[in-house]
C-alpha positions as CSV (number, residue, x, y, z in Angstrom):
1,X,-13.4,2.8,17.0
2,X,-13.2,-0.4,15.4
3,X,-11.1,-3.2,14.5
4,X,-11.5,-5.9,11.9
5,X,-9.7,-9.2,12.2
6,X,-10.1,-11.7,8.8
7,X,-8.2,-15.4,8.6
8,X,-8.2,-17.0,5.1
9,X,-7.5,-20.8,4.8
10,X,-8.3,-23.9,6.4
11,X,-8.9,-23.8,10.2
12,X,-10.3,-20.2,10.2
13,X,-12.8,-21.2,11.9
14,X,-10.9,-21.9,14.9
15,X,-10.5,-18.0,15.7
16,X,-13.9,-18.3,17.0
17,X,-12.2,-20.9,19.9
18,X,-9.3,-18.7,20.0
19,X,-11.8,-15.1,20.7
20,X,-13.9,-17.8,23.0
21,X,-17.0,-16.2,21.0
22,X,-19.6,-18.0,19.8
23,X,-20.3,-16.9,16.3
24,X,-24.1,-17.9,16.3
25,X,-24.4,-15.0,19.2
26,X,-23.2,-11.3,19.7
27,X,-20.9,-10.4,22.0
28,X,-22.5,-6.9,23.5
29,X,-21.2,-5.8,26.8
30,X,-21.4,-2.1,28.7
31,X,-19.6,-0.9,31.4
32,X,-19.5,3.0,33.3
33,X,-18.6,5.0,29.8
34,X,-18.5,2.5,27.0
35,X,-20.3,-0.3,24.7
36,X,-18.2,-3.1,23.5
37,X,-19.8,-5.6,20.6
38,X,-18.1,-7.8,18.4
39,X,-19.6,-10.0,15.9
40,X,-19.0,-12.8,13.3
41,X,-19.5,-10.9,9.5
42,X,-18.3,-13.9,7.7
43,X,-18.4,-17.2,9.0
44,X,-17.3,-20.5,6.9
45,X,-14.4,-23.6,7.0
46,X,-11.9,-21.3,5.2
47,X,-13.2,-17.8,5.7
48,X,-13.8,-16.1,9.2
49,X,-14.1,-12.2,9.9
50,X,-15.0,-10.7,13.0
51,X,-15.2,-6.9,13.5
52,X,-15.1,-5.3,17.2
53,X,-16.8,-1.5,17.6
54,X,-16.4,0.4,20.7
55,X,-18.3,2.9,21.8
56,X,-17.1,5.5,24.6
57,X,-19.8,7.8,26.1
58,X,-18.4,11.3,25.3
59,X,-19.4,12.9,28.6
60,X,-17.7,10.1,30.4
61,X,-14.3,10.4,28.9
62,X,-14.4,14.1,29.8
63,X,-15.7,13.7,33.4
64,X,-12.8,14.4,36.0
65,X,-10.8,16.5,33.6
66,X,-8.5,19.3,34.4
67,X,-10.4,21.3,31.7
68,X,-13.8,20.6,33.3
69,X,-14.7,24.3,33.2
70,X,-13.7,24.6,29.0
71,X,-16.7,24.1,26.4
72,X,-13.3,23.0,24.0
73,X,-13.1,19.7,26.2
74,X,-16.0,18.0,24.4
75,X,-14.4,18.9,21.1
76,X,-11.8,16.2,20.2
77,X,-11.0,13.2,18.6
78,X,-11.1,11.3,21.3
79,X,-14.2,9.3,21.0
80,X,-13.8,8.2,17.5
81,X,-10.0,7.3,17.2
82,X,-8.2,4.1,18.1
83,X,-5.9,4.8,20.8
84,X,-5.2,3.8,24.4
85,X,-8.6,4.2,25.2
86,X,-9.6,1.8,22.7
87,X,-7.0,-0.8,24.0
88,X,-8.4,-0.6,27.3
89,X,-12.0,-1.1,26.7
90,X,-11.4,-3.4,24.1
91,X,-9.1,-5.9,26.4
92,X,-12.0,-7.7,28.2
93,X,-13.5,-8.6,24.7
94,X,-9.9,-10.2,23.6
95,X,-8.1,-11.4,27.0
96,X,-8.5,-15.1,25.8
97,X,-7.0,-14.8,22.7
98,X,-4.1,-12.1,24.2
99,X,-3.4,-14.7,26.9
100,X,-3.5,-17.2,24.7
101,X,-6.2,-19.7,26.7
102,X,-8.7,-22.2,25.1
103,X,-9.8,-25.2,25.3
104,X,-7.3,-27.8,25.1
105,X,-8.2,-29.0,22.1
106,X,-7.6,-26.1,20.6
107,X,-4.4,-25.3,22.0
108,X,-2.2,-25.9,19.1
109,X,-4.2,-23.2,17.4
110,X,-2.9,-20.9,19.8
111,X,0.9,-20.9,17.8
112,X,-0.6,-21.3,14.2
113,X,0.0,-19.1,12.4
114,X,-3.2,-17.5,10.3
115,X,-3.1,-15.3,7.0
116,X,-5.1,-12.4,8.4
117,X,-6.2,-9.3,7.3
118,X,-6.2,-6.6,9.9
119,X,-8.0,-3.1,9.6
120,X,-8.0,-0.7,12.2
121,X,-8.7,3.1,12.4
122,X,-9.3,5.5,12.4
123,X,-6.1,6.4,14.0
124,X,-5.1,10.2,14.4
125,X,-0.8,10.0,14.4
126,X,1.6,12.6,13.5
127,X,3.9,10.1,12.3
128,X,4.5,10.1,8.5
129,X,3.5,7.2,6.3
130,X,6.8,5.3,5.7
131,X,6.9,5.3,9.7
132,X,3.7,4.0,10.1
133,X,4.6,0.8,7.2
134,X,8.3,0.6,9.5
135,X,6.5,-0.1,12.3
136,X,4.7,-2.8,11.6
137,X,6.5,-4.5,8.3
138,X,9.1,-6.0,10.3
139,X,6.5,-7.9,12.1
140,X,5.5,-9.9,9.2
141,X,2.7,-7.6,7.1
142,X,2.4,-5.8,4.0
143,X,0.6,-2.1,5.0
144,X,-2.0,-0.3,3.2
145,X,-2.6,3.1,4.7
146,X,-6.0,4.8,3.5
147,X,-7.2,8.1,4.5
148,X,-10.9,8.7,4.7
149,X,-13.1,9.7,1.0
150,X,-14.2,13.2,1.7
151,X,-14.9,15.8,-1.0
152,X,-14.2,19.4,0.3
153,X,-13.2,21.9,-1.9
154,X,-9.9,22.8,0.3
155,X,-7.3,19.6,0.9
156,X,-8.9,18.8,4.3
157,X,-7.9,15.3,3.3
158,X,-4.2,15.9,2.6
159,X,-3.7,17.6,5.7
160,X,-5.3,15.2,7.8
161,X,-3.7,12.9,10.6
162,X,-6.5,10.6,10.5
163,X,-5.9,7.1,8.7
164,X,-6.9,3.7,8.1
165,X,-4.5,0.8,8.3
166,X,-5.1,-2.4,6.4
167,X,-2.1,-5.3,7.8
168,X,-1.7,-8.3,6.0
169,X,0.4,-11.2,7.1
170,X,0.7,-14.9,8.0
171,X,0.7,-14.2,11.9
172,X,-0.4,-15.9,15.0
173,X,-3.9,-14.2,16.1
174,X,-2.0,-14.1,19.5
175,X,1.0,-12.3,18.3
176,X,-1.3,-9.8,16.3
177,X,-3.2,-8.5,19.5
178,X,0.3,-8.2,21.1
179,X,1.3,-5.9,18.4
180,X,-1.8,-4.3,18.3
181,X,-1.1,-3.3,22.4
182,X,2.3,-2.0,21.9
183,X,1.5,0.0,18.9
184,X,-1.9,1.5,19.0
185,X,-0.7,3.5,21.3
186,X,2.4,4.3,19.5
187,X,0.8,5.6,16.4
188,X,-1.9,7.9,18.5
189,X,1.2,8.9,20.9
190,X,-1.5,9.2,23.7
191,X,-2.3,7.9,27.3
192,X,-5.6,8.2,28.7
193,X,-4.6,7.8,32.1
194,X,-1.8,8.0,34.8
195,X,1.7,6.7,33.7
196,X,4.3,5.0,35.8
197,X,6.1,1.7,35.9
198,X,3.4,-0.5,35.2
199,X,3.7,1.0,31.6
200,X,7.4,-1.2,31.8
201,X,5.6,-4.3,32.7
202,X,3.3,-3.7,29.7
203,X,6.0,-3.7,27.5
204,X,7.3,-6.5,28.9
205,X,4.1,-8.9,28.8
206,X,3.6,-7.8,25.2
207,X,6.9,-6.7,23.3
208,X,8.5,-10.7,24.8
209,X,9.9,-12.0,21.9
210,X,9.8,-8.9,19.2
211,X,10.0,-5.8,20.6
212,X,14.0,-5.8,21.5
213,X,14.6,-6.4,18.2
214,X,12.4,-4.2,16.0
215,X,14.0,-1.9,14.2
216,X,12.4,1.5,15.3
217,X,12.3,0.0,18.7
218,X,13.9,3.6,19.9
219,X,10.7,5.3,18.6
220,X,8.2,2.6,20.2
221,X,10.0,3.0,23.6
222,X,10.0,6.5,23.7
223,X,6.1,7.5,22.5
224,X,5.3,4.0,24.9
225,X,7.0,5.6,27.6
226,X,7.2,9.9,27.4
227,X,9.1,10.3,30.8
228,X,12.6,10.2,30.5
229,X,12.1,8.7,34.4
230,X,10.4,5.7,32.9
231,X,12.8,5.2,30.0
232,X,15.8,5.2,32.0
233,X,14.0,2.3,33.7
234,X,13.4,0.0,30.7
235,X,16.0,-3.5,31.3
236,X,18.4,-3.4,28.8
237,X,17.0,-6.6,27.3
238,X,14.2,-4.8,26.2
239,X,15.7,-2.7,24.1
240,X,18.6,-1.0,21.6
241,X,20.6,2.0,23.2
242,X,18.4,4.6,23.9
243,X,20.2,8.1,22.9
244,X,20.6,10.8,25.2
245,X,18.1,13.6,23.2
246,X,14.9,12.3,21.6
247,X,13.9,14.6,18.3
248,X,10.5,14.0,17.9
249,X,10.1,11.3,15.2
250,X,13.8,10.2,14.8
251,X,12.5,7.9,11.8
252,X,11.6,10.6,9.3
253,X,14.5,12.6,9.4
254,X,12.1,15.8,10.4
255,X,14.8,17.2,13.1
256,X,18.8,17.7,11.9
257,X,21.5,16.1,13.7
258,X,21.7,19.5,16.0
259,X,18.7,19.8,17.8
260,X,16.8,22.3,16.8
261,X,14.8,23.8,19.6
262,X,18.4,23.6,21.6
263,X,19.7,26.2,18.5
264,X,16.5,28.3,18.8
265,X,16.5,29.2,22.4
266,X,20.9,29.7,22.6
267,X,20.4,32.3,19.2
268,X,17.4,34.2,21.2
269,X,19.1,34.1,25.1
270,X,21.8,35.3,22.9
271,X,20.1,38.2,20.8
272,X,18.3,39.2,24.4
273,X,21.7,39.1,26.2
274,X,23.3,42.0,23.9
275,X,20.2,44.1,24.2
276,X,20.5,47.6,25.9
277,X,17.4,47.3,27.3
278,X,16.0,43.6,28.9
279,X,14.7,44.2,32.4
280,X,11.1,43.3,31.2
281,X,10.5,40.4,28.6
282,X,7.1,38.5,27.8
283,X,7.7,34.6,26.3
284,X,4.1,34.8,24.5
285,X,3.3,31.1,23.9
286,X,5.5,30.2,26.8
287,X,4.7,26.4,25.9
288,X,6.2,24.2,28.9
289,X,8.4,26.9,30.2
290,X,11.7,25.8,28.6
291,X,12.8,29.3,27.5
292,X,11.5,31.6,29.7
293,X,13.9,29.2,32.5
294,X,16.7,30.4,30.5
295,X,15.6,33.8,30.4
296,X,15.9,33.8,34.0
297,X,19.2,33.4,34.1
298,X,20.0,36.1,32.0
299,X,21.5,39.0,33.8
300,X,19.8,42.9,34.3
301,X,16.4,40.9,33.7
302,X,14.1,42.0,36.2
303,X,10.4,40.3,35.0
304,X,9.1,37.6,32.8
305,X,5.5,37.4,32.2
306,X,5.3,33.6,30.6
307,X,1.9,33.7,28.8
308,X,0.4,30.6,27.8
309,X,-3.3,29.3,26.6
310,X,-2.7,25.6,27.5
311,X,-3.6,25.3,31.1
312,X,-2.1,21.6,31.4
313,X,1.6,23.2,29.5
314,X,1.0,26.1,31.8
315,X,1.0,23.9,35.3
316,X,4.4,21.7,33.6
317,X,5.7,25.5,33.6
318,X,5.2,26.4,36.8
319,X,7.0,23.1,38.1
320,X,9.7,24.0,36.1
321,X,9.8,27.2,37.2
322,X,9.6,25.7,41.0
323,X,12.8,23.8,40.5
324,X,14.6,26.1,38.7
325,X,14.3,29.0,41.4
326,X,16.9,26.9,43.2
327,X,20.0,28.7,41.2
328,X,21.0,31.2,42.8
329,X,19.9,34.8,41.1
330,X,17.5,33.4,38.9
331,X,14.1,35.7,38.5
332,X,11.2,32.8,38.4
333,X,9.0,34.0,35.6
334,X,5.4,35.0,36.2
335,X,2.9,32.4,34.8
336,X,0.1,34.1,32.8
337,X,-2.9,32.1,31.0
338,X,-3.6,34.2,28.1
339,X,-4.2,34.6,24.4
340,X,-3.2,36.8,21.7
341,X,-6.7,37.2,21.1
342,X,-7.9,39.2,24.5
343,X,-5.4,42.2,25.1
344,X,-4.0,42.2,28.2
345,X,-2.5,45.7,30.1
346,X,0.0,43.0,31.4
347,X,2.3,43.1,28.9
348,X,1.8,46.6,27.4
349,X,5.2,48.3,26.9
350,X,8.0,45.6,28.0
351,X,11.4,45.6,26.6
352,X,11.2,42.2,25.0
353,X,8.1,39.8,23.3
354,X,8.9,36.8,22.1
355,X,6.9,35.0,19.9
356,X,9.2,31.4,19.5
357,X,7.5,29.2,17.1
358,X,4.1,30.7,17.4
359,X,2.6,32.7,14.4
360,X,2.3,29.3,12.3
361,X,0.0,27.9,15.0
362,X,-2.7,31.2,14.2
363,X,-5.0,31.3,11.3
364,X,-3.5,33.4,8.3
365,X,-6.7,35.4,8.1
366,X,-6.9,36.6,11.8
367,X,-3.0,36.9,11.9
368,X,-3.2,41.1,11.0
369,X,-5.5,41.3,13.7
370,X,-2.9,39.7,15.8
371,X,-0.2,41.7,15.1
372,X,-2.1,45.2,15.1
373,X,-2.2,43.9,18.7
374,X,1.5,43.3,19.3
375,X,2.7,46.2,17.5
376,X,-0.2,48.9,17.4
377,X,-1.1,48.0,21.4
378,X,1.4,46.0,23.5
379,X,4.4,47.9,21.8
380,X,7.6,46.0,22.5
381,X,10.9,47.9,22.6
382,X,12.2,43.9,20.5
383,X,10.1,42.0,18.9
384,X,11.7,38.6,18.3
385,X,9.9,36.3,15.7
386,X,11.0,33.0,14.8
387,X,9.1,30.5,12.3
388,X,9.6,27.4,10.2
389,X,11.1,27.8,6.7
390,X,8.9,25.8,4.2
391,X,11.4,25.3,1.8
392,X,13.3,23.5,3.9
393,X,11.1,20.7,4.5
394,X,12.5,19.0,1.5
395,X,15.7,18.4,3.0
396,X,13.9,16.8,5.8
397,X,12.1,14.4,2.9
398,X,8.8,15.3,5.1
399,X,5.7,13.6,3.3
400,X,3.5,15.7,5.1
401,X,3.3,19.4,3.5
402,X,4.0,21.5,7.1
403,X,5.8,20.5,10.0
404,X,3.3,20.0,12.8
405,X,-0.2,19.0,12.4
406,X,-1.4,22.0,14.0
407,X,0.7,24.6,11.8
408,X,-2.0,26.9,9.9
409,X,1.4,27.8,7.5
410,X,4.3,27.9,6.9
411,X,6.5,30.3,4.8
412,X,8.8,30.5,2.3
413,X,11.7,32.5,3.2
414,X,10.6,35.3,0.6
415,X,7.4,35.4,2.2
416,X,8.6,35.6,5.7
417,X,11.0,38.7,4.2
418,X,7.9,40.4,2.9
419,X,5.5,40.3,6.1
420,X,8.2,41.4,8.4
421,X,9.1,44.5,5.8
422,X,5.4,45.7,5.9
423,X,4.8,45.0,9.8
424,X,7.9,47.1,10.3
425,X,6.8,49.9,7.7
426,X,3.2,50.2,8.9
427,X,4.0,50.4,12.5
428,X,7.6,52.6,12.1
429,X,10.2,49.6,13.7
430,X,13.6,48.6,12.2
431,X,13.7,44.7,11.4
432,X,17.0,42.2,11.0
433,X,15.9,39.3,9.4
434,X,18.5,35.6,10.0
435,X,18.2,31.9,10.0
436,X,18.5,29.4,12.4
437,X,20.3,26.1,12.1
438,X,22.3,24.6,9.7
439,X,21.9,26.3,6.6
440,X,21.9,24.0,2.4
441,X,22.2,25.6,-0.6
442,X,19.1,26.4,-1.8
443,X,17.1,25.7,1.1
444,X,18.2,27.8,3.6
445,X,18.0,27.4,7.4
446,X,15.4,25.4,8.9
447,X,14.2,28.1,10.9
448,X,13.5,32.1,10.5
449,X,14.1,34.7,12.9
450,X,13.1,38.4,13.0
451,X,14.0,40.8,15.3
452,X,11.8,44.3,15.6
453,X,13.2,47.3,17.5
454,X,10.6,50.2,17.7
455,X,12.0,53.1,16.3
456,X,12.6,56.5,18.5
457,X,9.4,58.8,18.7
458,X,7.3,55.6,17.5
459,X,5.3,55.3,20.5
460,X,1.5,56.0,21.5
């Protein structure tokens, strides 16, 4: 992690009284689970650059973890990319200059304002590029996004989330680090530690003066804050209206005015509610629950087996699930950590599997294996698919070439057509294939749906 701060002009030198860091001496501190160093690379009457590294310990960052018994815990970004993390080990280095405290002398410095050059990274965001420039143009810099020089022989480097931002601007070093607070954590959409009000006050202490009237100041209050709890409490001076649903990037224009998961789960409750037989249904990829709630609602269903890999989406189910057994004559699904790559007796031979959203998210090359599983083994009476349409990612105006930066593909709607006609051929079930959402010319709808019923005499 590392952050680069360059001011050009005369008095640049006085960002050394601004950091309170002596240039002639580096700055190397560690605490429990990370290094902080920072140090002068250029050092003149018109040229100052300073560059700040941190350096988490790996096993530190893990310690404490509800995955504590997963290998896959020590495999992420999370030691390398500037996020929360960063701002909170980095704060110690730069509270002077935050706070804006320094010798008196000096104290007119505090509101001058620089031409900098700022490079951070990398940062790992799922927001698009003209998002990333709207966030911090307004603010008074030109961006320059860069992704990393690698050389592979797939496009590794066009499907990456990782990037380097370059800010240029005639700012106050004070203002910059403000910005910097709010932001970081923006672009990387990720806390590092427990959330509650005191996230408000940080708003507060560094958002005075810009953040109520930035223009994407929706989208920095919502990935700032997460909780809709939290959000409702943000003083109305702080911010624009806040709408009632959040899409999640409402600056790139991925989600239609409808929202789309809302259309996906009325068209399946609605396919599952006509069904002769429903008494048994298995949400495979159950996600935070959201679904397999409504599910519970429907009438003549007896059992639902919620299966879900992600232990921390898997516990946000089962409060869900806690709350809504209030209603009277709801059936509180069963929560089930599992894979589609161990077979599990479980859900052998239920009326309904539904896979919502969930074949992209599987490697195209282990995906027949998958389905041999779900058709050959577990044997549904319905099968109901759904998936993103590629195609219509261009009425979105997405930069990025799939929806989610953990899709392994996405398919056209001829493709889609083709799979579903040979899974249903080579494993004797009948197969209605629709769209969900609003549907262009050309394009079709933003969504695909299949729906697999095994055919009479079909079974093992």
């Amino acid at each position: 992690m590392q952050l680069a701060i360059k001011a050009v002009g005369e008095g640049a030198r006085a960002l050394s009284f601004l950091l309170a860091k002596n240039p002639q001496n580096l700055y190397d501190r560690t605490e429990k689970g990370y290094r902080v160093r920072l140090t002068y690379t250029v050092f003149t009457e018109t040229e100052v650059e300073v560059i700040l590294f941190v350096t988490p310990d790996p096993v530190e960052l893990v310690k404490n973890s509800p995955d504590t018994f997963k290998i896959t815990q020590y495999i992420n970004d999370r030691e390398f990319v500037v996020s929360s993390i960063f701002c909170s080990y980095a704060r110690s280095a730069l509270a002077t200059a935050i706070n804006g405290r320094t010798i008196e002398e000096y104290l007119p410095w505090v509101t001058h304002a620089f031409q900098l050059n700022v490079s951070f990274g990398p940062v790992a965001t799922d927001l698009s590029d003209s998002v990333v420039t709207g966030l911090f143009e307004p603010l008074g810099f030109q961006v320059k996004i860069e992704r990393g020089d690698v050389d592979y022989l797939f496009k590794l480097k066009d499907k990456s989330s990782a990037r380097f931002l370059h800010l240029q601007g005639r700012v106050t070093l004070q203002n910059t680090l403000n910005y910097l607070y709010v932001l970081i954590p923006v672009l990387d959409d990720y806390k590092h530690y427990f959330m509650d009000e005191r996230e408000i006050e940080k708003l507060q202490r560094y958002g005075e003066g810009w953040l109520a009237n930035h223009p994407f100041n929706e989208v920095i209050i919502k990935r700032s804050l997460r909780f809709r709890e939290l959000i409702d409490k943000v003083p109305p001076e702080l911010m624009t209206k806040i709408p009632e649903s959040f899409p999640s990037d409402p600056l790139d224009n991925r989600e239609p005015a409808i929202n789309l998961n809302e259309l996906r789960y009325q068209t399946i409750v609605k396919i599952i509610e006509t069904l002769p037989s429903k008494e048994t249904i298995v949400d495979f990829g159950s996600g935070e629950g959201k679904l397999s709630v409504r599910l519970g609602l429907i009438p003549q269903v007896q059992e639902i087996l919620a299966v879900e890999p992600t232990e921390r989406l898997l516990l946000r189910a089962m409060k869900r699930f806690a709350q809504a057994s209030l209603q009277e004559g709801f059936i509180s699904p069963t929560p089930i950590w599992g894979s589609f790559y161990y077979y599990d007796e479980r859900v052998r031979n239920k009326d309904v599997m539904i896979l919502g959203e969930v074949i992209e998210h599987i490697d195209e090359h282990r995906l027949p294996r998958v389905m041999d599983t779900i058709f050959g083994s577990y044997q549904p009476k319905t099968l109901i698919i759904t998936t993103p349409n590629v195609e219509y990612n261009q009425v979105y105006e997405m930069e990025e070439e799939m929806r989610h930066k953990d899709h392994r593909f996405e398919w056209t709607r001829a493709e889609f057509i083709a799979r579903c006609n040979s899974w249903a051929d080579q494993y004797s079930y009948g197969v209605k294939i629709d769209g969900i959402g609003q549907e262009v010319e050309g394009f079709g709808q933003p969504s695909q749906i299949a729906i697999f019923t095994r055919q009479v005499g079909s079974e093992k």
